[in-house]
N, C-alpha and C positions, 0 to 999 in steps of 0.2 A: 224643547219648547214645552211637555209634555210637566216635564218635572219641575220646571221652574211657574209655570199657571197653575199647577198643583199645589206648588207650596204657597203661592198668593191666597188661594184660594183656603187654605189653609188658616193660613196668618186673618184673613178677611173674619172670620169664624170663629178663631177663637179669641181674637182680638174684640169683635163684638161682645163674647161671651164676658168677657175680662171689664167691658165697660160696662155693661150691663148689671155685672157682680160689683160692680164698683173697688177693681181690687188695687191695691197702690200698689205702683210701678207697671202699668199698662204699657208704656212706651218702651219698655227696658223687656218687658216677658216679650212682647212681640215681634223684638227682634232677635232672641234669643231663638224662638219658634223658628223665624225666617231658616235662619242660620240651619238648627235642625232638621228643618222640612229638605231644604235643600241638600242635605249631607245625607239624605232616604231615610233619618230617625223617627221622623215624626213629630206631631209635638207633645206627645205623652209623658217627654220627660218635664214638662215646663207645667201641663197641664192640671196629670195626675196633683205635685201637691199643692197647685191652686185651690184645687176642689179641697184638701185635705185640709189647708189652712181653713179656705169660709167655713168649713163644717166646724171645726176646732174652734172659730174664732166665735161662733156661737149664734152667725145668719144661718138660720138654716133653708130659708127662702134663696138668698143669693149661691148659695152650697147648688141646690140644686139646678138654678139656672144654668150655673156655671160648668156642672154635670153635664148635664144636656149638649150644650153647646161643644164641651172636651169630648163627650162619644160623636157625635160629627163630626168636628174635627178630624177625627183620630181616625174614623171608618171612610169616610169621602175621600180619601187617597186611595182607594181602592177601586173608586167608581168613576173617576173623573182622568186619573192618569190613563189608562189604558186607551180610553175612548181619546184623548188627546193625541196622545202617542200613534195609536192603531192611524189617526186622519194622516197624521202626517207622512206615514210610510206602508208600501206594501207588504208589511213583511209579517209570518207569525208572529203573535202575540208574547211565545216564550222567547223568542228571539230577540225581541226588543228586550226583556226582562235581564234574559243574559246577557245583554249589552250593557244594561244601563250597571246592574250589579256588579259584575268586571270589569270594566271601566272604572267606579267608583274606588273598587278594592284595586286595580293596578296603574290607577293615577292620580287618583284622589278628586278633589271637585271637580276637575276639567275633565278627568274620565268620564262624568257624567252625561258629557256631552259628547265627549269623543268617541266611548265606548260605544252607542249604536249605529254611530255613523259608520264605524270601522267595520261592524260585524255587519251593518248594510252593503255596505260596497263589496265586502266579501261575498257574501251571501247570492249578490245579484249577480257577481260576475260567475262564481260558481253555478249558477243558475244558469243563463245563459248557456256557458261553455258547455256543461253539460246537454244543454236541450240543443245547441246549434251546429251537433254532429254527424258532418254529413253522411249520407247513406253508404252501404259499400256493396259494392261489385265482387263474388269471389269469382274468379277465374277458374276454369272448368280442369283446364289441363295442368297446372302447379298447384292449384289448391290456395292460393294467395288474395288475399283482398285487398282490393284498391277502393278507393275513392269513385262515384259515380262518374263515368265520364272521364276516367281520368286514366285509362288503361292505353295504351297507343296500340294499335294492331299492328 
């Protein structure tokens, strides 16, 4: 949920930026963004030479809006996923990160999604089994531990 509001959020941004700058083919970079946002690239590949081209092209007013609006872009994926991601699960913050990242690299898009869910249910159930270990009883004369309550006299 996390990565995919991130990349909207994204696309929302620097697609304004793109309409704003007035740059032709808006409909075509923003779904290229999409695409990127989505694959954890960002959109700096699409962005950076938008900005390069208005500068070149000799706006130097729309250069810079369009600036502006690509450092957004490009830094708001760092402020908006986490907090996304962190609502939706209990789990640290690196955790999720390693999820989403290997997941990506050992399934490709669908690991994006898969990857934290896997390392969640991992996570929890390791959590769990480790904390719902019940107490032990050592026995005085063999030296042996049982389970509370579970010794027979």
């Amino acid at each position: 949920m996390g990565i995919v509001v991130t990349a909207f959020v994204q696309v929302l941004i620097a697609g304004a930026g793109l309409l704003i700058a007035s740059t032709p083919g808006t409909p075509l970079l923003c779904a290229a963004i999409l695409l990127l946002c989505l694959a954890q690239l960002g959109p700096g590949l699409i962005m950076v030479p938008a900005v390069i081209w208005e500068f070149s092209s000799g706006s130097t007013f729309s250069g810079c809006i369009l600036l502006v609006f690509a450092l957004v872009s490009m830094t708001i994926d760092n402020v908006v996923k986490p907090v996304l991601i962190k609502k939706g699960a209990d789990l640290p913050l690196p955790l999720i990160f390693l999820g989403v990242l290997g997941g990506m690299i050992g399934l490709g898009i669908m690991g994006i999604f898969l990857g934290p869910v896997i390392l969640a249910v991992t996570y929890t159930l390791l959590k769990e089994w480790v904390e719902d270990r019940p107490e032990r009883e050592v026995d005085a004369d063999s030296g042996v531990a049982y389970p509370t309550g579970a010794k027979v006299a």
